[in-house]
DSSP file (Angstrom, degrees, kcal/mol; ACC not computed):
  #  RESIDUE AA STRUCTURE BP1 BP2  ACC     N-H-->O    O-->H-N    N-H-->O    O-->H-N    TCO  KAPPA ALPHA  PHI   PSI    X-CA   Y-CA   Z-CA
    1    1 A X     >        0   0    0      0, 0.0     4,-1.8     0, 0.0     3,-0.3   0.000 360.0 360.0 360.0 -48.8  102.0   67.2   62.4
    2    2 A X  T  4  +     0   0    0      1,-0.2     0, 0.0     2,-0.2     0, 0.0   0.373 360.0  54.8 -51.5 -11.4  105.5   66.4   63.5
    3    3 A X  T  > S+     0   0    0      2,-0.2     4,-1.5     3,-0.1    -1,-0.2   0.369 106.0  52.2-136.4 -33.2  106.4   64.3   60.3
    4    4 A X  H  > S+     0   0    0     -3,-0.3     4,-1.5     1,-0.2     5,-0.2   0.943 112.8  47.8 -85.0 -58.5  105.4   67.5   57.7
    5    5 A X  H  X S+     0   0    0     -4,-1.8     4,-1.0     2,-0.2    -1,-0.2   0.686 117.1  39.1 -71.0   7.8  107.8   69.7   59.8
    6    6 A X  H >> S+     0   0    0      2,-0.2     3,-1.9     3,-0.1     4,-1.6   0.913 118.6  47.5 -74.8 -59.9  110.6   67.1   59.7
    7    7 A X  H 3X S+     0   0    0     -4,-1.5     4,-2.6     1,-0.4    -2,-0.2   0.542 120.7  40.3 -97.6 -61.1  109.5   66.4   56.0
    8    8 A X  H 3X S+     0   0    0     -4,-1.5     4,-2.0     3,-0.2    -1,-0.4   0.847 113.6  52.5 -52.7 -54.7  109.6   70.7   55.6
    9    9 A X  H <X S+     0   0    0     -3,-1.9     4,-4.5    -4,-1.0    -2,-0.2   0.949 112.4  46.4 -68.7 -77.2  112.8   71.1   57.7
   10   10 A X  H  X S+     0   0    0     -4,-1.6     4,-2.4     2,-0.2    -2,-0.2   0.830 108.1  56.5   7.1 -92.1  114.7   68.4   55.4
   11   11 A X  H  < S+     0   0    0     -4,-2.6     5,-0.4     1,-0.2    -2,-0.3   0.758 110.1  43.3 -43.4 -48.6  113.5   69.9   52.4
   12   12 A X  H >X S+     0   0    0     -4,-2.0     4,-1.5     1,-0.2     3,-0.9   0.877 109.9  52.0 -81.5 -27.9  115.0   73.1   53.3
   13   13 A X  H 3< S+     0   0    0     -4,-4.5     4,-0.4     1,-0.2     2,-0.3   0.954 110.9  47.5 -55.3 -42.0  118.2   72.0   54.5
   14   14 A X  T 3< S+     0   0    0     -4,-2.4    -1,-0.2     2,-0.2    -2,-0.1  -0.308 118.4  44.6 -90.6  43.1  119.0   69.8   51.1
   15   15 A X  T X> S+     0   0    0     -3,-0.9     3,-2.3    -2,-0.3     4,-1.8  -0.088 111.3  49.9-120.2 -46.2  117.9   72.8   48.9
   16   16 A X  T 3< S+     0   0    0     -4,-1.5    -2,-0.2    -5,-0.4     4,-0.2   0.767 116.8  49.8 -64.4  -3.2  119.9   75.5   51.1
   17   17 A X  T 3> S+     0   0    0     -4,-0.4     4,-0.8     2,-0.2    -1,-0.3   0.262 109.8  44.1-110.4  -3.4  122.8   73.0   50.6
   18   18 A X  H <> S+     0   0    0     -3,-2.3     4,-0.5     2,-0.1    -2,-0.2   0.384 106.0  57.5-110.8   4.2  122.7   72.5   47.3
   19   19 A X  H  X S+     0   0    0     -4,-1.8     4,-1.2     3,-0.1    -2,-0.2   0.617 112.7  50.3 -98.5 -12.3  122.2   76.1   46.5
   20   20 A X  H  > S+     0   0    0     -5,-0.5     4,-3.9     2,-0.2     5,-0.4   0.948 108.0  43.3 -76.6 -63.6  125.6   76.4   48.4
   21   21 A X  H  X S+     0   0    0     -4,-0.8     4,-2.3     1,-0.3     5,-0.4   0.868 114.1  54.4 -65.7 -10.5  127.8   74.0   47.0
   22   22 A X  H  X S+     0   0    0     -4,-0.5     4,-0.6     1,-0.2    -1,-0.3   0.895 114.8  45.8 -63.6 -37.3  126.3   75.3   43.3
   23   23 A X  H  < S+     0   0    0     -4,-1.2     4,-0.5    -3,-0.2    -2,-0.2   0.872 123.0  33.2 -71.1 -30.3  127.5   78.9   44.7
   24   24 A X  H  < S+     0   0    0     -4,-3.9     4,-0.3     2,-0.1     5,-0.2   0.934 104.7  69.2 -92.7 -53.6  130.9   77.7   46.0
   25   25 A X  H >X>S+     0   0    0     -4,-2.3     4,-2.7    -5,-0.4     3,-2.6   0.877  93.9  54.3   1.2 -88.8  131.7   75.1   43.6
   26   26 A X  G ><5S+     0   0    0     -4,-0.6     3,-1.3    -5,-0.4     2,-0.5   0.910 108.3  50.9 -23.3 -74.3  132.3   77.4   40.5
   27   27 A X  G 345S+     0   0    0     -4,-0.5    -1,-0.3     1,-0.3    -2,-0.2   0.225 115.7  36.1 -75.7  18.6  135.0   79.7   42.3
   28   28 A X  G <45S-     0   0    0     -3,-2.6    -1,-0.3    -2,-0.5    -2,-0.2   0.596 106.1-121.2-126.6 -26.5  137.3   77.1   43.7
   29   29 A X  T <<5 +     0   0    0     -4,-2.7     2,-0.6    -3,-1.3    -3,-0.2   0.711  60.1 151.9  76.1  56.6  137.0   74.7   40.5
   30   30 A X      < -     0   0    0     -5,-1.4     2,-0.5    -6,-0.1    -1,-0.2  -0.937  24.7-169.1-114.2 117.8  135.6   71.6   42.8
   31   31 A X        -     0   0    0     -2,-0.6    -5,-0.0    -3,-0.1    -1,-0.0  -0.759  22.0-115.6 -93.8  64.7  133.8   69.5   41.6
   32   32 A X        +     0   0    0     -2,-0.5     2,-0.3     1,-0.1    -2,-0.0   0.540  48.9 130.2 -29.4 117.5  132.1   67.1   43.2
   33   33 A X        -     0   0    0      1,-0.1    -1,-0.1     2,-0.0    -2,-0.0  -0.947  49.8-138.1-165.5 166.2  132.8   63.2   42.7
   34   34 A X  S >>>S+     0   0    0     -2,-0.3     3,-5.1     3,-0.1     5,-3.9   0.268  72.2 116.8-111.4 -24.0  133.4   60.0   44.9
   35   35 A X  B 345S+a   39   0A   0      1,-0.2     5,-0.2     2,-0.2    -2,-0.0  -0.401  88.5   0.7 -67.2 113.4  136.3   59.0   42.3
   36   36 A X  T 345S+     0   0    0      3,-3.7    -1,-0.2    -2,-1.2     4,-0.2   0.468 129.1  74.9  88.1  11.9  139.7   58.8   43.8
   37   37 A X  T <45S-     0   0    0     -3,-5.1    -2,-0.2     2,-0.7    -3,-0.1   0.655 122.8 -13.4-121.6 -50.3  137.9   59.8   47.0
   38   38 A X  T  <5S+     0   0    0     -4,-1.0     2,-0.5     1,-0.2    -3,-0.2   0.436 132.9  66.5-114.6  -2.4  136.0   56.9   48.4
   39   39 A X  B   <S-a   35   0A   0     -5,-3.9    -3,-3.7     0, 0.0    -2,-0.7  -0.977  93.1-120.3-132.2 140.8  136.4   54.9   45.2
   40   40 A X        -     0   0    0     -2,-0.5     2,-0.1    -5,-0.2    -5,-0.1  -0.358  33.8-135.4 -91.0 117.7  139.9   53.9   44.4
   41   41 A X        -     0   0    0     -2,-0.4    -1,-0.1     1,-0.0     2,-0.0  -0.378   6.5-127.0 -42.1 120.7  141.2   55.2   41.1
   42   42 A X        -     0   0    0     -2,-0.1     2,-0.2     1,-0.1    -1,-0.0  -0.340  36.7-107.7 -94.9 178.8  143.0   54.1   38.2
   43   43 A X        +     0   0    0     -2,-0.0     2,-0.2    25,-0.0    -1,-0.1  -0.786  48.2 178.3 -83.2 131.9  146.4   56.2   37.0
   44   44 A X        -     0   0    0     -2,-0.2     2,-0.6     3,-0.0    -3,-0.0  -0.781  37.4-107.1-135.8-172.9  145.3   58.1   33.8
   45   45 A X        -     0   0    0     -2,-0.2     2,-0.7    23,-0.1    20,-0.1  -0.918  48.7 -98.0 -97.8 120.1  147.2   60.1   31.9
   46   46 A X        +     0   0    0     -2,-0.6     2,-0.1    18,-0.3    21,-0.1  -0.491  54.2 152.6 -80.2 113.9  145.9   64.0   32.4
   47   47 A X        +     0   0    0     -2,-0.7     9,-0.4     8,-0.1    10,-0.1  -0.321  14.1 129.9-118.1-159.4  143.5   65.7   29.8
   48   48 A X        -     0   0    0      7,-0.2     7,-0.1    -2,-0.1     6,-0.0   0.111  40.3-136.1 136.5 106.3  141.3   67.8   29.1
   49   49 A X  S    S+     0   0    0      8,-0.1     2,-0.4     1,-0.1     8,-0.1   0.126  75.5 107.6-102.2  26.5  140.7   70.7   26.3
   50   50 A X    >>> -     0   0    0      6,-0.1     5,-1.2    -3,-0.1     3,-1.1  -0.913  49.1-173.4 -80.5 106.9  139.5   73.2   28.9
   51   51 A X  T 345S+     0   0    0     -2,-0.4    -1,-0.1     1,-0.3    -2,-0.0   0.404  78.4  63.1 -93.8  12.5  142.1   75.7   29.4
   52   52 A X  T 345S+     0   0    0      1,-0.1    -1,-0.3     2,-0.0     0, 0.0   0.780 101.2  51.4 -94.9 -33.9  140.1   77.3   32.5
   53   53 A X  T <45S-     0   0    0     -3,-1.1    -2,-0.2    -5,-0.0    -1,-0.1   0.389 120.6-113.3 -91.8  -3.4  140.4   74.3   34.4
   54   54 A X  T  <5 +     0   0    0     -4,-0.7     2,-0.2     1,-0.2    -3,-0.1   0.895  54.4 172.1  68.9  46.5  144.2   74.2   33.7
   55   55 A X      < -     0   0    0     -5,-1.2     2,-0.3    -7,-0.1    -1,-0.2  -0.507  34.0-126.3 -62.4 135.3  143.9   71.0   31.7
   56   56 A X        -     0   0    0     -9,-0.4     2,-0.2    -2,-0.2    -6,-0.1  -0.704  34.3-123.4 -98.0 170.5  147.1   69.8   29.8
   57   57 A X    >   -     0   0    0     -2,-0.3     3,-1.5   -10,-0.1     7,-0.2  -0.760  21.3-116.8 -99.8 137.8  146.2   69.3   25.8
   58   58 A X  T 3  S+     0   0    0      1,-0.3     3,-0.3    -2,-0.2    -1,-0.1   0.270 116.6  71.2 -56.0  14.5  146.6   66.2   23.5
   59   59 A X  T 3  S+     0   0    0      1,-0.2    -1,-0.3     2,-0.0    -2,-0.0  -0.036  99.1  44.7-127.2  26.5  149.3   69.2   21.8
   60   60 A X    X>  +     0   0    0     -3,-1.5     4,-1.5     2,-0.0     3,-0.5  -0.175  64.3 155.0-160.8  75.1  151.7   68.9   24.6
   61   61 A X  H 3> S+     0   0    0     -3,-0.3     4,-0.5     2,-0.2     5,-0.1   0.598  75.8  70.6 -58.7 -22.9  152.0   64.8   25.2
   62   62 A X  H 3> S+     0   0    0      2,-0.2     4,-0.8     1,-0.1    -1,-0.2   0.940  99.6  42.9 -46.3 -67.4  155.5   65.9   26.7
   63   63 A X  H <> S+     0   0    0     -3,-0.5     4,-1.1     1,-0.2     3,-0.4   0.802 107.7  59.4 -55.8 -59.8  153.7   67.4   29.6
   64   64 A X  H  < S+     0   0    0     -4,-1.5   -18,-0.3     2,-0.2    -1,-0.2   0.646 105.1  48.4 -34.8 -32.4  151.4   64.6   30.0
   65   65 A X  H >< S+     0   0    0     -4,-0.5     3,-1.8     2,-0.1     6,-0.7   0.819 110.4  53.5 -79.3 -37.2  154.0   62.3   30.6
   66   66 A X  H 3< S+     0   0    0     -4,-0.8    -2,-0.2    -3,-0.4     5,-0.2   0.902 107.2  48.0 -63.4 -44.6  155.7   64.5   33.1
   67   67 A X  T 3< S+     0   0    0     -4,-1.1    -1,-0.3   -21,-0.1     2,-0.3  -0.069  99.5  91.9-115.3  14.7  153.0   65.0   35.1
   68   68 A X  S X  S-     0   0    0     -3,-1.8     3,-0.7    -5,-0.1     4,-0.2  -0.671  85.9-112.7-117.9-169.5  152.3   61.1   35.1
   69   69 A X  G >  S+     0   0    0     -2,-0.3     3,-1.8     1,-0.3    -1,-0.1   0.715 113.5  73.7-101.2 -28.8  153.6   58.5   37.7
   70   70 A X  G 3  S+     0   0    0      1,-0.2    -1,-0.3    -5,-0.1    -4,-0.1   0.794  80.2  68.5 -29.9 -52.7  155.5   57.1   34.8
   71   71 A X  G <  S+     0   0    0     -3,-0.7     2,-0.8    -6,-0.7    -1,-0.2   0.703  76.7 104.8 -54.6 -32.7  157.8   60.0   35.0
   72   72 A X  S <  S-     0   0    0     -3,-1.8    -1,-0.1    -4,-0.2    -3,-0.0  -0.609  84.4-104.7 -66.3 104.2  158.9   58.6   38.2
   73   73 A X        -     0   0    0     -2,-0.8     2,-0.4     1,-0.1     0, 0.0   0.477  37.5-128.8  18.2 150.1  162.7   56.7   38.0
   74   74 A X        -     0   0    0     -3,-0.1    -1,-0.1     4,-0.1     4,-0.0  -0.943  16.3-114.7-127.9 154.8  162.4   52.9   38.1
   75   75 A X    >   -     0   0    0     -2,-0.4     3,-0.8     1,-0.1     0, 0.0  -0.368  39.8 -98.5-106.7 173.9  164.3   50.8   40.5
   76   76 A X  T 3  S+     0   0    0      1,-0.3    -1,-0.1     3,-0.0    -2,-0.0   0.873 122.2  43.5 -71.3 -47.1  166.8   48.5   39.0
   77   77 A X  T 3  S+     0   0    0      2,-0.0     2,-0.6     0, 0.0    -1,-0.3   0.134  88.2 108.2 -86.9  23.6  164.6   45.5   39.0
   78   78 A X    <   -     0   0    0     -3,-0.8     2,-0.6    -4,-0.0    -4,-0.1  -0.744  43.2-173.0 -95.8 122.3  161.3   47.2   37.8
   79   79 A X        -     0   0    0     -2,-0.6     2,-0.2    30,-0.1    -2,-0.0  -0.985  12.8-160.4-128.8 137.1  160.1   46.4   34.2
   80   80 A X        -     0   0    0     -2,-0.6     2,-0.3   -10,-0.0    -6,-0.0  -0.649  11.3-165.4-111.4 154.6  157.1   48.5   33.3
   81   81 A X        -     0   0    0     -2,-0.2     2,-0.4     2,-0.0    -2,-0.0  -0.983  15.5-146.2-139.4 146.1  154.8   47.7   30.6
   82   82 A X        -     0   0    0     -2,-0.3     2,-0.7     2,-0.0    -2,-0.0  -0.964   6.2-158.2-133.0 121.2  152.3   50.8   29.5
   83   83 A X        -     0   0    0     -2,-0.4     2,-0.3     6,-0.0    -2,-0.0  -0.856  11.2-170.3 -92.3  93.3  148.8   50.0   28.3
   84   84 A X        +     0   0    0     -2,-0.7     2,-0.5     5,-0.0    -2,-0.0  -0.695  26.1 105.5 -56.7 138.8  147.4   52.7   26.3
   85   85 A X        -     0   0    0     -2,-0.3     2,-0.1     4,-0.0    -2,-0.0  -0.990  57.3 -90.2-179.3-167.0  143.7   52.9   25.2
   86   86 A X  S >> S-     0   0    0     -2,-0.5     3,-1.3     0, 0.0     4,-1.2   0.142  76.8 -48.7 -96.0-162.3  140.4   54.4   25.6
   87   87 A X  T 34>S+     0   0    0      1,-0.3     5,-1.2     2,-0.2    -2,-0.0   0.633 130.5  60.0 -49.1 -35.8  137.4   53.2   27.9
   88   88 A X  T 345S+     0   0    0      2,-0.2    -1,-0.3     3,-0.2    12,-0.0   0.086 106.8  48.7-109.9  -1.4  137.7   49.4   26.9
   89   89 A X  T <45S+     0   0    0     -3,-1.3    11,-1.0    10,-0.0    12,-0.4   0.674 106.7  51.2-117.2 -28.9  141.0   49.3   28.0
   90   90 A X  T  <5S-     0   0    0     -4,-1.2    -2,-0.2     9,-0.1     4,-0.2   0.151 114.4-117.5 -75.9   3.1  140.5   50.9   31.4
   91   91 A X  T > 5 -     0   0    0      1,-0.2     3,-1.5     2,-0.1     2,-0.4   0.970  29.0-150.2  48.5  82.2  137.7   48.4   31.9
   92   92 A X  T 3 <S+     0   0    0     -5,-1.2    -1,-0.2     1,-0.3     3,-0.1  -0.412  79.4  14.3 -93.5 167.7  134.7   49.9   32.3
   93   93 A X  T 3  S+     0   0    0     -2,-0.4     2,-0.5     1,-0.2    -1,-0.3   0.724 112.7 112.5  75.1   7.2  132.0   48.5   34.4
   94   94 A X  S <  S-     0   0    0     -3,-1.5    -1,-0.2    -4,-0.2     5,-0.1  -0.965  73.2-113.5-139.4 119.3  134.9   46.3   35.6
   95   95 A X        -     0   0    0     -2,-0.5     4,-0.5     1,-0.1     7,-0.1   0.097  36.7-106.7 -49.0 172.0  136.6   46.0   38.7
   96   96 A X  S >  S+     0   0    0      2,-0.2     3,-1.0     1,-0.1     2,-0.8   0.901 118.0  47.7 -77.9 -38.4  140.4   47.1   38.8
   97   97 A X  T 3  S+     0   0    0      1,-0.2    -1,-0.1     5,-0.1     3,-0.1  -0.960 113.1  51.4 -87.9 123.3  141.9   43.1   39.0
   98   98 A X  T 3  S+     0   0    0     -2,-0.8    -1,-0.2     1,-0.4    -2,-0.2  -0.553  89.2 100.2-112.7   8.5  139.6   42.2   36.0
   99   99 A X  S <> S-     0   0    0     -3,-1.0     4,-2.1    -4,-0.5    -1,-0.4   0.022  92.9-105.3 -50.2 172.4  140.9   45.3   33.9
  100  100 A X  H  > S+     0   0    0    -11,-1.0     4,-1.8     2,-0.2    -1,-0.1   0.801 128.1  41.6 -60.2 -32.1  143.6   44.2   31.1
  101  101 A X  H  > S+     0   0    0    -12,-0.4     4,-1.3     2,-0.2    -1,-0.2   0.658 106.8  60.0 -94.8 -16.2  146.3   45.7   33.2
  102  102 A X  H >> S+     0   0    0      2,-0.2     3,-1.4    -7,-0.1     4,-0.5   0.963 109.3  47.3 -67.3 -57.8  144.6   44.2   36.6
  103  103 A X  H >X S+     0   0    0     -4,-2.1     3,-3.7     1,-0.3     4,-0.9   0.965 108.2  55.2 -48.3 -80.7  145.2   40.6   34.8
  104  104 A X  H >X S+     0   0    0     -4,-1.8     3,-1.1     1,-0.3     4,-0.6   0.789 110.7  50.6 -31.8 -35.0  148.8   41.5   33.9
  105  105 A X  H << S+     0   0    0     -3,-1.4    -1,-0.3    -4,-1.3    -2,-0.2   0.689  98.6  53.5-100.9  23.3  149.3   42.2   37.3
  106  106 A X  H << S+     0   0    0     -3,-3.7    -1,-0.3    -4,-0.5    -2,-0.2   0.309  89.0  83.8-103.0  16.6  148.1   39.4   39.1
  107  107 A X  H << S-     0   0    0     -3,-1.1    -2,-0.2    -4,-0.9    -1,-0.2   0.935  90.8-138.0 -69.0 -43.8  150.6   37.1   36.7
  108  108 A X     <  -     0   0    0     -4,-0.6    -3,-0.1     1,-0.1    -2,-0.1   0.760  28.8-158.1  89.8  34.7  153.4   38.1   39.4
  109  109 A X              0   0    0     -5,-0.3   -30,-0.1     1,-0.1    -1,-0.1   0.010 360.0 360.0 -11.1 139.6  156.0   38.6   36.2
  110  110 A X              0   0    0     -3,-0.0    -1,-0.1     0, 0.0    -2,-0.0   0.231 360.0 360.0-136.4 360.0  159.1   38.4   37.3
């Protein structure tokens, strides 16, 4: 008898908690993901053609650049190299040193 009210109890905690974060969600624009929070992240470029979520647009690449890590000044002795692409460049399914850009950096270029 104890094991159907944990079993009941459960069940109504993980429904009243998913009916929350579905209620809360919306109105802050949060979205729920483990990327860039417990799993480490690649630098992308910021998109997006939703202009409610206060996505910049592939029609202001200006802005996209500004807003990237790129933007930042580069010490004297920094040479940057910038890998564009899609999915296949960003290595999916592949950890971050076996990406294209992982390999380039584990040459140690000097």
């Amino acid at each position: 008898m104890k094991i159907w009210r944990l079993l009941l109890k459960s069940l109504l905690l993980f429904a009243i908690l998913n009916f929350l974060l579905v209620a809360i969600a919306p109105g802050f624009g949060f979205t729920p993901s483990l990327y860039n929070a417990l799993v480490p992240g690649r630098e992308r470029l910021p998109f997006g053609e939703s202009p409610a979520a206060y996505n910049l647009s592939l029609f202001d690449i200006d802005a996209m650049f500004a807003a990237h890590e790129i933007a930042v000044p580069k010490a004297a002795d920094e040479f940057r190299v910038v890998v564009i692409g899609d999915s296949s460049i960003w290595g999916t399914l592949l950890r971050p040193d076996e990406t294209l850009t992982g390999q380039l950096n584990t040459l140690g270029l000097q």
